[in-house]
N, C-alpha and C positions, 0 to 999 in steps of 0.2 A: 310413840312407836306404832307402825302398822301391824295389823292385829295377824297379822299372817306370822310377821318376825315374833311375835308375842309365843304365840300358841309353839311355834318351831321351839322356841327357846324353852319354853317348857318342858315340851316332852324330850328335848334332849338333855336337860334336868331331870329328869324323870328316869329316862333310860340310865344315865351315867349315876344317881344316885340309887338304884334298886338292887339293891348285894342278893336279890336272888331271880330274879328276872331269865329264864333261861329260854324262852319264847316268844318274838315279836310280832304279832300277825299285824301288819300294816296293806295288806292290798285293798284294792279299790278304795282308796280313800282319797284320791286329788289330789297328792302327794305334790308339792312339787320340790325345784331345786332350792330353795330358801330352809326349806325343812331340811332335807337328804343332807345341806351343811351342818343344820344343828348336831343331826344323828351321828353324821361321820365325827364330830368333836367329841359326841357322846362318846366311840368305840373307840378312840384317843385315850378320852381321860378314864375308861372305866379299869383298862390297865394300871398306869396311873396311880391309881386309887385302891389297888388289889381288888377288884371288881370282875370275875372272869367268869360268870357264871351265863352270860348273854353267851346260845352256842348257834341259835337257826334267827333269821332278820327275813319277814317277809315283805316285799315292798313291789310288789306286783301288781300292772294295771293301775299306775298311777301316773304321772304329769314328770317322769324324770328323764332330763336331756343328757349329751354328754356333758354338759358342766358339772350337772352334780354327779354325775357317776367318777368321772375325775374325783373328788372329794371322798367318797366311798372308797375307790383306790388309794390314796391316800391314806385314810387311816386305815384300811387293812394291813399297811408297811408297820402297824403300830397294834394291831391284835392279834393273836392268835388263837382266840378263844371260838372265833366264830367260826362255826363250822357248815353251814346251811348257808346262802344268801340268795335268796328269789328275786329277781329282775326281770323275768320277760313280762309284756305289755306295755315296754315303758316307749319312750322316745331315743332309745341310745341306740346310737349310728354304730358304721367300724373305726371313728377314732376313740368314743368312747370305748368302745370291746379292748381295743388295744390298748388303751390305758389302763384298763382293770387286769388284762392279762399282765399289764409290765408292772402292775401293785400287788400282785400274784407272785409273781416271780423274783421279786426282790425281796421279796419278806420270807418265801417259804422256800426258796429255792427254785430250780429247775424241776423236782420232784415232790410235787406239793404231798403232805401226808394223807396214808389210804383214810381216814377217816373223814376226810373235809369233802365237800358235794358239792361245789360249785358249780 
């Protein structure tokens, strides 16, 4: 296995196995779409697992397109725990914005809750 897929896999074992993890500082770190999949499976299965303690995901100033943001969208349909997510720096266009806004809106509503900061 490429060591890229390696290391993704990890830390999104990492993240979905940590029952107190409530801060993710990931900027500037080369992030790319290979990983942002792991993560997003992490924020899937941390639910899942009764895992809700993940509330702010920093991922800023790293290597993420709209494909992985797609992903991210995605399992936001499946968290509600995250309340913070940092994106700017990245490579995401306006089909990815629009994907994350329609991963927004189907999970939280039309009026996402006052405490979330997107």
């Amino acid at each position: 296995m490429h060591k890229t897929r390696i290391s993704a896999a990890r830390l999104g074992n990492a993240v979905a196995g940590h029952a107190s993890l409530a801060t993710l500082l990931l900027g500037y770190n080369g992030i790319k779409d290979v990983c942002v999949y792991e993560l997003a499976n992490a924020l899937k299965t941390c639910r899942t697992i009764g895992n809700d303690s993940l509330t702010s995901l920093d991922l800023n100033n790293n290597d993420i397109s709209d494909k992985g943001i797609r992903k991210v969208a995605q399992a936001l349909e499946h968290n509600s725990t995250l309340c913070k997510l940092r994106l700017d720096g990245n490579a995401i266009g306006d089909l990815g914005a629009s994907e994350l806004a329609a991963g927004l809106v189907l999970y939280y509503g039309a009026s996402p809750s006052p405490r979330r900061r997107f």
